[in-house]
One Martini backbone bead per residue (centre of mass of N, CA, C, O) as a GRO file, in nm:
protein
  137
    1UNK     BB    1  -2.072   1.217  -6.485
    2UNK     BB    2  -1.801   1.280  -6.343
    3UNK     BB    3  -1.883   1.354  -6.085
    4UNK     BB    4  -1.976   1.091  -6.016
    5UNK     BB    5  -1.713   0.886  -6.095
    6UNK     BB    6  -1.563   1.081  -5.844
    7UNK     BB    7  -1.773   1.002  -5.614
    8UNK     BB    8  -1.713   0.713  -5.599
    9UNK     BB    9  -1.459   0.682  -5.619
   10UNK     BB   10  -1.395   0.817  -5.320
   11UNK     BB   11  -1.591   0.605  -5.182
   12UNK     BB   12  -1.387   0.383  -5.208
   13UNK     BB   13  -1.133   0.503  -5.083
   14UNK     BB   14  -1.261   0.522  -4.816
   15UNK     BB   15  -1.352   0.230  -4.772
   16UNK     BB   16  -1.059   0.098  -4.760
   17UNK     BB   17  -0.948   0.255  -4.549
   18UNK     BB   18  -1.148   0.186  -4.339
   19UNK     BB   19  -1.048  -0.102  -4.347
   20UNK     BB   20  -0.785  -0.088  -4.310
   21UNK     BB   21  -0.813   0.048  -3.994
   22UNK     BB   22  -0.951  -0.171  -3.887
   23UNK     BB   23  -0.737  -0.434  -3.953
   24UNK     BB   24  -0.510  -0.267  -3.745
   25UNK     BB   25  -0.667  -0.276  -3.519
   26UNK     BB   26  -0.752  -0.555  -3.448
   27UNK     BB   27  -0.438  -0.640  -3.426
   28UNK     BB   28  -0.373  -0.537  -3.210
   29UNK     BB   29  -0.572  -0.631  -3.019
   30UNK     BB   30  -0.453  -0.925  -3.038
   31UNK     BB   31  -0.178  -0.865  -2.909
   32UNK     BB   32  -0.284  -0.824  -2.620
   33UNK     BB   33  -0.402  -1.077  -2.595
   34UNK     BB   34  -0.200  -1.283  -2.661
   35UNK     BB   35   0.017  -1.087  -2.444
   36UNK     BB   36  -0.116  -1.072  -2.153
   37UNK     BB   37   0.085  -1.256  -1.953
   38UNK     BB   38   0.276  -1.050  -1.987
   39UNK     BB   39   0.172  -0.780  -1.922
   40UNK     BB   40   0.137  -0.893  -1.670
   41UNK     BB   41   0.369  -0.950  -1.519
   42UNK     BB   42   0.522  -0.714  -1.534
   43UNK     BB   43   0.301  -0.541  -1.349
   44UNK     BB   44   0.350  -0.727  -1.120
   45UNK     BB   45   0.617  -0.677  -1.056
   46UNK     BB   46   0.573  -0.334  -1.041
   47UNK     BB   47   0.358  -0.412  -0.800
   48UNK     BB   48   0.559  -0.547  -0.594
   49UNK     BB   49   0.747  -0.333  -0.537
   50UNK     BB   50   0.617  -0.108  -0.458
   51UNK     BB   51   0.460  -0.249  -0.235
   52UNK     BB   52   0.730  -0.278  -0.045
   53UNK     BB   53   0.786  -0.005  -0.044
   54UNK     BB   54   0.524   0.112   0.095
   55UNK     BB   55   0.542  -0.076   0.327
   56UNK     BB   56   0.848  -0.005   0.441
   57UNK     BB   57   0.782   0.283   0.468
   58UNK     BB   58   0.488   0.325   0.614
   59UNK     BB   59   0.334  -0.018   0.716
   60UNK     BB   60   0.526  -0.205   0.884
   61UNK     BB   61   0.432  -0.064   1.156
   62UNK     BB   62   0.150  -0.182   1.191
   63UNK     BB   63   0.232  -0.503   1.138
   64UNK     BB   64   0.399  -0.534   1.413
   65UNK     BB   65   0.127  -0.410   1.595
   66UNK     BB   66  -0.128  -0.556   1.429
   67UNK     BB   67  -0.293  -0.312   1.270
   68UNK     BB   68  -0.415  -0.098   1.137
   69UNK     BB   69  -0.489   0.134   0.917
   70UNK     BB   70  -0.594   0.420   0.848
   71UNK     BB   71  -0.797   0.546   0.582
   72UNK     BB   72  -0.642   0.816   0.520
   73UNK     BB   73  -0.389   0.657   0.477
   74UNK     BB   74  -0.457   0.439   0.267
   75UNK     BB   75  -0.523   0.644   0.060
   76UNK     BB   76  -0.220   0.775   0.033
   77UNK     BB   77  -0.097   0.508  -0.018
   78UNK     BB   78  -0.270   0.433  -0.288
   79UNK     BB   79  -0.188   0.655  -0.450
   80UNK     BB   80   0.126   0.626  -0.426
   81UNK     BB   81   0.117   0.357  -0.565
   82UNK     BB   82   0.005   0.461  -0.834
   83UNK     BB   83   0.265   0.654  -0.867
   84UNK     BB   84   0.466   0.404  -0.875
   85UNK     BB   85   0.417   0.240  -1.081
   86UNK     BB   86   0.418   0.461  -1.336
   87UNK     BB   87   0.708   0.542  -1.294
   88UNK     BB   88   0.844   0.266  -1.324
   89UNK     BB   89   0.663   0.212  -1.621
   90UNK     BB   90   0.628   0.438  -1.770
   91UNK     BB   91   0.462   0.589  -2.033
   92UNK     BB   92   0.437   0.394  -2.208
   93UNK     BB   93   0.389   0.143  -2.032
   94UNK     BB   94   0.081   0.296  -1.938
   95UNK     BB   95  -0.050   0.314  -2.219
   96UNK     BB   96  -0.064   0.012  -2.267
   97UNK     BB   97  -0.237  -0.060  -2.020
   98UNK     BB   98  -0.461   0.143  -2.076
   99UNK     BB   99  -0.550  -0.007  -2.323
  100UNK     BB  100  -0.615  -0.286  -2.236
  101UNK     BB  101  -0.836  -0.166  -2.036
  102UNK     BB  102  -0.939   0.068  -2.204
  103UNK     BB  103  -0.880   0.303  -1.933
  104UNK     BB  104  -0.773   0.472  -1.657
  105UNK     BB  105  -0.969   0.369  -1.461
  106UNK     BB  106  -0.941   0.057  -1.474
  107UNK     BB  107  -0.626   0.073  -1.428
  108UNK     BB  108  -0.659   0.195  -1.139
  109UNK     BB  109  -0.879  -0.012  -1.031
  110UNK     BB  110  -0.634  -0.237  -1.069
  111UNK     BB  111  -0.441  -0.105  -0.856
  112UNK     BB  112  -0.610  -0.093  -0.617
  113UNK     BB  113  -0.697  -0.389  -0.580
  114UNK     BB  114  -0.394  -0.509  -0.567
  115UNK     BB  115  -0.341  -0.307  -0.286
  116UNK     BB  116  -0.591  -0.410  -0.109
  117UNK     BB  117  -0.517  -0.721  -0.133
  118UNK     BB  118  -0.287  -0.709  -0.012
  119UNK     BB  119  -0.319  -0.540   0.287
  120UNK     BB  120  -0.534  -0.798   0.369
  121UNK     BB  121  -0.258  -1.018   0.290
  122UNK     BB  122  -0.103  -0.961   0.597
  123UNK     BB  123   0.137  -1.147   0.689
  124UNK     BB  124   0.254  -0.971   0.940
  125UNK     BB  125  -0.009  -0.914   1.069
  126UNK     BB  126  -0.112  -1.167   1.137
  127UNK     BB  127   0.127  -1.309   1.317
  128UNK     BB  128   0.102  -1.031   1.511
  129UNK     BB  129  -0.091  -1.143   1.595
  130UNK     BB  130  -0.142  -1.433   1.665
  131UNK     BB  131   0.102  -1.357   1.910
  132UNK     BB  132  -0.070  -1.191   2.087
  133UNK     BB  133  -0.298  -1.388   2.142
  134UNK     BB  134  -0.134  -1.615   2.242
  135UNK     BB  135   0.035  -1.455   2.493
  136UNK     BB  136  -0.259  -1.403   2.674
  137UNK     BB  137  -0.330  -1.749   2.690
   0.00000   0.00000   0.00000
């Protein structure tokens, strides 16, 4: 009877404790709910950083001469950048990072894909594009 009466005791300890562990995870993930906005701008920042760091360094001589960059090179730079973006908000602000999407794939796919959109709306090749075709005409 008594060993009854200490195995109930234990599944109710334990079922508080699991009840306490989830309603502090939901609490978590609710706080990056609300806070999704600022996370997002931090991001933002220090990847609008990144981005013109490699770009000055890389890439803006291809935009000067209106050209694209190779794929193979353009994957070494966005390589680069994603590790550039990493050092920038150092270990802590990544690992929150890599929680709010999910998982670490989710977010490198999103700082690849934020890479990507910018270099394609590469506002000095555009010109310099433009400049070249008046010229011709």
């Amino acid at each position: 009877m008594e060993i009854i009466l200490l195995c109930g005791i234990f599944i109710m300890v334990l079922l508080i404790i699991s009840i306490y562990i989830k309603d502090a995870l939901e609490k978590k993930r609710m706080r990056y709910v609300l806070r999704f906005k600022s996370y997002i701008s931090v991001l933002n920042y220090y990847m609008d950083k990144a981005y013109e760091l490699i770009h000055k360094d890389k890439m803006l001589v291809y935009s000067l001469e209106a050209t694209k960059v190779d794929d193979k090179d353009l994957n070494k730079y966005s390589k680069e950048f994603v590790v550039l973006v990493s050092n920038m908000i150092g270990p802590m602000l990544e690992k929150e990072f890599i929680y709010l999407y999910g998982n670490e794939s989710t977010y490198y796919f999103n700082l690849l894909e934020y890479f990507n959109s910018k270099y394609e709306d590469d506002e000095i090749r555009k010109t310099a594009l433009d400049n070249l075709t008046d010229s011709s005409t």
